[in-house]
C-alpha positions in Angstrom: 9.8 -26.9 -40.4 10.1 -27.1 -40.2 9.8 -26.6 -37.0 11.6 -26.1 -35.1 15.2 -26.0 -34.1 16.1 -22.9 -32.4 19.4 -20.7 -33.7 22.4 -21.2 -32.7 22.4 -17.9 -31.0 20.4 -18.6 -28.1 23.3 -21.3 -26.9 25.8 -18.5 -26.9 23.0 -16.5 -24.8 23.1 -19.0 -22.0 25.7 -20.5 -19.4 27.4 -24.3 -20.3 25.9 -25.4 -17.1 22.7 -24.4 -18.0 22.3 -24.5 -22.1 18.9 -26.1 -23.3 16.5 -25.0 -26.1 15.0 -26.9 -28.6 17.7 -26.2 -31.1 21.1 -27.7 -30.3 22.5 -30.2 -28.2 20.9 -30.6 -25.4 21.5 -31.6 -21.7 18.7 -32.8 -19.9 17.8 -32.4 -16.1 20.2 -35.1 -15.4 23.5 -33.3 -17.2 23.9 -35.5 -19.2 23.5 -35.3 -23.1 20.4 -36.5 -25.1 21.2 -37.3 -28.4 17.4 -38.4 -29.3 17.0 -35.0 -29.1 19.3 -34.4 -32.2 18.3 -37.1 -33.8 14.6 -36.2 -33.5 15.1 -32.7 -34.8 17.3 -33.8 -37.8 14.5 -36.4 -38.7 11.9 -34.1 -38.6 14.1 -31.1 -40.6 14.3 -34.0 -42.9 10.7 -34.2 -43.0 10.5 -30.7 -43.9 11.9 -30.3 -46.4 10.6 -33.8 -48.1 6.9 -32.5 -47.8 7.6 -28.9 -49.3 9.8 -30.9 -52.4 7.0 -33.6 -52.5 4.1 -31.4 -52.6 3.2 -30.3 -56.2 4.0 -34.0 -57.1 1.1 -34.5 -54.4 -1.4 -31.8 -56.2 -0.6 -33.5 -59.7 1.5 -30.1 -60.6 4.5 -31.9 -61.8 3.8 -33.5 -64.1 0.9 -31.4 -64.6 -2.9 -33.3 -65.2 -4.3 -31.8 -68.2 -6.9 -29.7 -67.4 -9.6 -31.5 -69.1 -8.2 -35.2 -67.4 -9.3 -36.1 -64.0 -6.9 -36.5 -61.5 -4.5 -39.1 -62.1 -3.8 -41.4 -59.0 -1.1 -43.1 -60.9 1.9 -44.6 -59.5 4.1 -41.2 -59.6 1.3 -39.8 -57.0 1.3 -43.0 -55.1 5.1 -42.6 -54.4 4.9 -39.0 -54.1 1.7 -39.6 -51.2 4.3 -42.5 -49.7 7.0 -39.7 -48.9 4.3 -37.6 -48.0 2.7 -39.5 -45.6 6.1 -40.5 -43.7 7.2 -36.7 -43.4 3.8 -36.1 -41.7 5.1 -36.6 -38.0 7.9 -33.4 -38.8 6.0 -30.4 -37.0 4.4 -32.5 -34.0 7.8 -33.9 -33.7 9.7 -30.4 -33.0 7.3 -29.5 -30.0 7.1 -32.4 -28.3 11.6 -32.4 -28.3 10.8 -28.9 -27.1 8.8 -30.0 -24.4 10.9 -33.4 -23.5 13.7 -30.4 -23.1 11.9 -27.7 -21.2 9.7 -29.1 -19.1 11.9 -30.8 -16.9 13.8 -27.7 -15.9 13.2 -25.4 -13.1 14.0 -22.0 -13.6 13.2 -17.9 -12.9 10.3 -17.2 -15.6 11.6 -13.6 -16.3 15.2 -15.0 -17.4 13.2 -17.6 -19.5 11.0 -15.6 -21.2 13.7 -13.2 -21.9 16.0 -15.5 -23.4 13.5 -17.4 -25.3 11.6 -14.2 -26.3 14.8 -12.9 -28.2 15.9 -16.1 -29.3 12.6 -16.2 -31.3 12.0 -12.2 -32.3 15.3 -11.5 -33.4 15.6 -14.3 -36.2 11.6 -13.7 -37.0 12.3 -10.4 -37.7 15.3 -10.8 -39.7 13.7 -13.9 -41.9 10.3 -11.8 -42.1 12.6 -8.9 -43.7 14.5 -10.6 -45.8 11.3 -13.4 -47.2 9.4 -9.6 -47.6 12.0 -8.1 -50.2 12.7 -11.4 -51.5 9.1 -12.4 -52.5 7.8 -8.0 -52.8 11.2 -7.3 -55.1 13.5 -10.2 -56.4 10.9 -13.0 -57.0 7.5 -10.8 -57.7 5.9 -13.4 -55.7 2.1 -12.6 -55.4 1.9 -14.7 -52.4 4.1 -12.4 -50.1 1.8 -10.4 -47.8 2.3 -6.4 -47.2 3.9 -5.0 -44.5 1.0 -4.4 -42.8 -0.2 -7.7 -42.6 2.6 -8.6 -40.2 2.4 -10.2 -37.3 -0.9 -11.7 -38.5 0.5 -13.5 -41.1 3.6 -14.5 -41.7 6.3 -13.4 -44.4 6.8 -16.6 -46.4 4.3 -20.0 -46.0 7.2 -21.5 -44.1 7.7 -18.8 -41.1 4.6 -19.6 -39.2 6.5 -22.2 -37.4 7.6 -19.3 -35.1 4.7 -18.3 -34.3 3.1 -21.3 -32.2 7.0 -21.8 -31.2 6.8 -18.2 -29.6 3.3 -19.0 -27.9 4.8 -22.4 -26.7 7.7 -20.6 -25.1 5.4 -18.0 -23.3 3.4 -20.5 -22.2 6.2 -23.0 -21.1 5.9 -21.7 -17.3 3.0 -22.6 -17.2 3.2 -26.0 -18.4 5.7 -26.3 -16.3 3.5 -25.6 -13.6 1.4 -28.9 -14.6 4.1 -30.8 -15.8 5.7 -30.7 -12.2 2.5 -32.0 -10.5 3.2 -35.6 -12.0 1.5 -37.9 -14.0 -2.7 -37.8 -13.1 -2.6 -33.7 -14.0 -0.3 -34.3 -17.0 -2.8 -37.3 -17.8 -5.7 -35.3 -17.4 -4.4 -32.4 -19.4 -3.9 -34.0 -22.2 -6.7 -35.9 -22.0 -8.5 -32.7 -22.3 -6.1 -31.8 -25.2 -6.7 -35.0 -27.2 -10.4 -34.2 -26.8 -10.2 -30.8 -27.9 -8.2 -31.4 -30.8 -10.1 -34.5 -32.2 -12.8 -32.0 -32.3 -11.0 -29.5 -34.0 -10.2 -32.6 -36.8 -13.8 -33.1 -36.7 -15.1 -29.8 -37.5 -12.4 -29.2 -40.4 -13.4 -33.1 -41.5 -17.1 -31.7 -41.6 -16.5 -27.8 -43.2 -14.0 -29.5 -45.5 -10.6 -27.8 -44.2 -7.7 -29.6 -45.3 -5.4 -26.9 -43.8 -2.7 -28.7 -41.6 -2.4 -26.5 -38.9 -0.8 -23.7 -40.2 -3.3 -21.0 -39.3 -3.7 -18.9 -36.1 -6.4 -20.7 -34.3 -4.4 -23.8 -34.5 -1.8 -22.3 -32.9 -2.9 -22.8 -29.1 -3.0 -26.6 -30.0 0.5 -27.2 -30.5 0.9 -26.4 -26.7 -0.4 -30.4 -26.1 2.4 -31.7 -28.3 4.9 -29.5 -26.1 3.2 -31.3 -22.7 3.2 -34.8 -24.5 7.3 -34.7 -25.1 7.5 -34.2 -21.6 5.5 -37.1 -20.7 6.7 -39.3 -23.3 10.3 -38.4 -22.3 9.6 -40.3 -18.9 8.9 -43.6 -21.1 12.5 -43.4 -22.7 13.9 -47.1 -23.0 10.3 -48.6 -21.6 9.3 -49.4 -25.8 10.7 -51.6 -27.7 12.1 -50.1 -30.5 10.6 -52.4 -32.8 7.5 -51.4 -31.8 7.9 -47.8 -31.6 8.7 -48.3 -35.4 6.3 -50.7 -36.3 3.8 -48.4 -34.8 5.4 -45.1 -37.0 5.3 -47.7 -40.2 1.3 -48.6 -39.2 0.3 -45.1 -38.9 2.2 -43.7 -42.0 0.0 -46.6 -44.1 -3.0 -45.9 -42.4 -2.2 -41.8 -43.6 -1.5 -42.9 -47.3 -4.7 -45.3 -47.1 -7.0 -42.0 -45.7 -5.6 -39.7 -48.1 -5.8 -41.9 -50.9 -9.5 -43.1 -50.2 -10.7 -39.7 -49.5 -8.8 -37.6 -52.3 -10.3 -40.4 -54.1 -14.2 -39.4 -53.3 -13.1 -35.4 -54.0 -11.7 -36.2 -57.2 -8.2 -34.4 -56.2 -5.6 -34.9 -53.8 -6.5 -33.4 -50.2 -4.6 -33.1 -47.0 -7.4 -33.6 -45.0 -6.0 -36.4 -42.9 -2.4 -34.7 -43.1 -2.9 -32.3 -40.5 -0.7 -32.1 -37.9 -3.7 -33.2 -35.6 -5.5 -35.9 -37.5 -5.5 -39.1 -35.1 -3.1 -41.2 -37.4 -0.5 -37.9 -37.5 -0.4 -38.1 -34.1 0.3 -41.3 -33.4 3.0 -41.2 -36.0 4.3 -38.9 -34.3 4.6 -40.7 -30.5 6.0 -42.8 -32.8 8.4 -41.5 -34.3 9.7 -39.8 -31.2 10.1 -43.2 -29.2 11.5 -44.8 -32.1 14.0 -42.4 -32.7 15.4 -41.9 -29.2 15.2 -45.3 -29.4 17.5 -45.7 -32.0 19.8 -42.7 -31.2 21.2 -44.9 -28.1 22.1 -47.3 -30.0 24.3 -45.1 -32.6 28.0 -45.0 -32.1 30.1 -42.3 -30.7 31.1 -40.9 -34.4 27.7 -41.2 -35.5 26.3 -39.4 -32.4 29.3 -36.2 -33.3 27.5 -36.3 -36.6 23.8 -36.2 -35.9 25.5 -33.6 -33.3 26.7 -31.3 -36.2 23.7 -31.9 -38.3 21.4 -30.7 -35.6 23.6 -27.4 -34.7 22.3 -26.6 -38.6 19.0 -27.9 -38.4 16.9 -24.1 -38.0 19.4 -23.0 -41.0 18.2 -25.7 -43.3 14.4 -24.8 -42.3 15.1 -21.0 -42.8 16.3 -20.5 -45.7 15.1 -24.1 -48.1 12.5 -22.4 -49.6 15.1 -20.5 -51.5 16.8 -23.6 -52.7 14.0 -25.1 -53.7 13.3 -22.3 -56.0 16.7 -21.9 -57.2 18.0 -25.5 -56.9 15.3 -27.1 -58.0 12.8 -24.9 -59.1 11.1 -26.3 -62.5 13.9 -28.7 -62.7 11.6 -31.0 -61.0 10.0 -32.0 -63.9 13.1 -33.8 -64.5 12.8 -36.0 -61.4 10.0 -38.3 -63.4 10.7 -41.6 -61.9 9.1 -41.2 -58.3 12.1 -42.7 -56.5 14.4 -39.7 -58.1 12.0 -37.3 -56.4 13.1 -38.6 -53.2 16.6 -39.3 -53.7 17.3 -35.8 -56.0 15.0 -33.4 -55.1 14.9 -33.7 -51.3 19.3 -34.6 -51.4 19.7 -31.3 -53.1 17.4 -29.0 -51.1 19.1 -30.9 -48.3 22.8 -30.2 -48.9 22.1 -27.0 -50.4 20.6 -25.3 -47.5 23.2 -26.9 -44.7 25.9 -25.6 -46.9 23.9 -21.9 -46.7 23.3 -22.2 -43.1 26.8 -23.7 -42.4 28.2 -20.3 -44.1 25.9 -17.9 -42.3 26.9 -20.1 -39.0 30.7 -19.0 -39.6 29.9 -15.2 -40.2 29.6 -13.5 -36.8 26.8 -11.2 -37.6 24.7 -14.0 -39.1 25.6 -16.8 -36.8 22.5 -15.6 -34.3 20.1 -16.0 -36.8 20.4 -20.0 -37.6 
């Protein structure tokens, strides 16, 4: 997700008085550094990746349900849904540290856009090139769309991220715009948001559409999640951490529950209420962002330089996992038959695999702009 963090080369683009995206360490409109927003970008390039290695555990494709069996909801699924249904919160999670960032700040809209703008084309291009001749000429992948398709559709399933991330940033001036107006406009705005996208749930609920948010006309949506970081950001330190988590915890049950009853009247799994705007995402997601800036106070100073680090790698990991998972993994997960292993194996590997890609292509000074 991924996403998602921003590359590293947009910090070198901007002034140490002035350095904030929604990809390394941050400093707020105070000066001083946030280290929930590391830890919030970690978590959810931890979630990432966990719901790409889950998944064909989640569609009964490892191990495989004989084609003349029903679907087995057995307790390898089960465990696989579990992981599943806590990595849910991962994309919502991005925009909104986006927006606790962004909004906040005052500044000209040409030199934002043209920062931002770059920040995002340059590595979409390069990823979109490289995810092209990878899938078209090395893997054979019939997946991979032509040429042509582009912009429409994006190189490889996981590069859509930048596409919503590119609208958010074009819209972020004016958010700001509301944002700045205090509390009853940024109420009633996402008032109007919630509305809107319980409708949108509603309508994919009705036709059937399990897709999570991944297609174009979601894309406008995500531009509530950037507005609700910014408003959550003002409650910092007013929720108990306890119940930010027991409220993550609630609505991660209430997801397995909702997939499990209603894969269960399909007869297969289903997403449906995995979306990135299904109510109980969502409030996973508010969440998990308290709960995690929450607990990012609370870490020590060693533990803060580490989350730090892991963050400064965090777009790496998201760009280039796929090819782990493939390599790395790959069929291998057919190994990983006891559920827990799928967690602890599959997800470590993809994990430390990609941050030792990305921390490579961080060192090489051609490559560094592009994670």
């Amino acid at each position: 997700m991924g996403v998602l963090p921003m590359p590293a080369g947009l910090q070198e683009r901007q002034s140490a008085e002035a350095a904030v995206s929604d990809a390394a360490p941050e400093r707020n409109h105070q000066g001083s550094y946030w280290p929930g927003g590391d830890s919030i970008k970690v978590a959810a390039m931890l979630m990432v990746v966990g719901i790409h290695v889950i998944s064909p555990h989640f569609f009964g494709q490892i191990p495989a349900t004989p084609p003349d069996q029903p679907f087995r909801f057995d307790i390898h699924w089960w465990v696989a849904t579990a992981i599943d249904s806590l990595c849910r919160s991962s994309v919502p999670l991005f925009f909104m540290a986006s927006g606790a960032l962004l909004l906040p700040r005052a500044e000209p809209i040409g030199a934002f856009l043209r920062k931002r703008f770059v920040a995002v084309v340059v590595p979409m291009a390069a990823w979109s090139g490289f995810y092209l001749v990878w899938g078209h000429q090395i893997i054979h992948f019939a997946g991979t769309p032509p040429l042509s398709a582009l912009p429409r559709q994006p190189a490889f399933f996981h590069l859509w991220f930048l596409y919503p991330l590119l609208l958010s940033y074009l819209a972020m001036p004016l958010m700001r715009a509301v944002f700045a107006q205090g509390g009853r406009l940024v109420g009633y705005a996402l008032v109007l948001w919630g509305l809107a996208a319980a409708w949108m749930f509603a309508g994919n609920l009705a036709t059937g559409n399990a897709e999570p948010g991944v297609l174009w006309p979601d894309y406008p949506y995500y531009l509530g999640y950037v507005l609700l970081g910014g408003a959550l950001a003002r409650l910092r330190g007013s929720i108990p951490l306890w119940a930010a988590g027991g409220l993550f915890g609630l609505s991660a049950a209430v997801t397995l529950l909702l997939t499990y009853v209603w894969s269960a009247r399909l007869g297969t799994a289903s997403e449906q209420f995995m979306g990135y705007f299904a109510p109980n995402v969502a409030a996973g997601a508010m969440a998990a962002f308290l709960a995690l800036d929450g607990l990012s106070r609370r870490l020590g100073r060693a533990a803060q330089a580490l989350i730090r680090f892991l963050g400064s790698l965090s777009f790496g990991v998201y760009a280039v996992h796929p090819v782990v998972i493939l390599y790395l993994i790959g069929d291998t997960r057919n190994w990983f038959a006891n559920p827990s292993l799928i967690a602890l194996a599959g997800i470590a590997t993809v994990v430390l695999g990609s941050g030792a890609i990305a921390f490579v292509l961080s060192r090489i000074p051609l490559l560094r702009r592009l994670v």
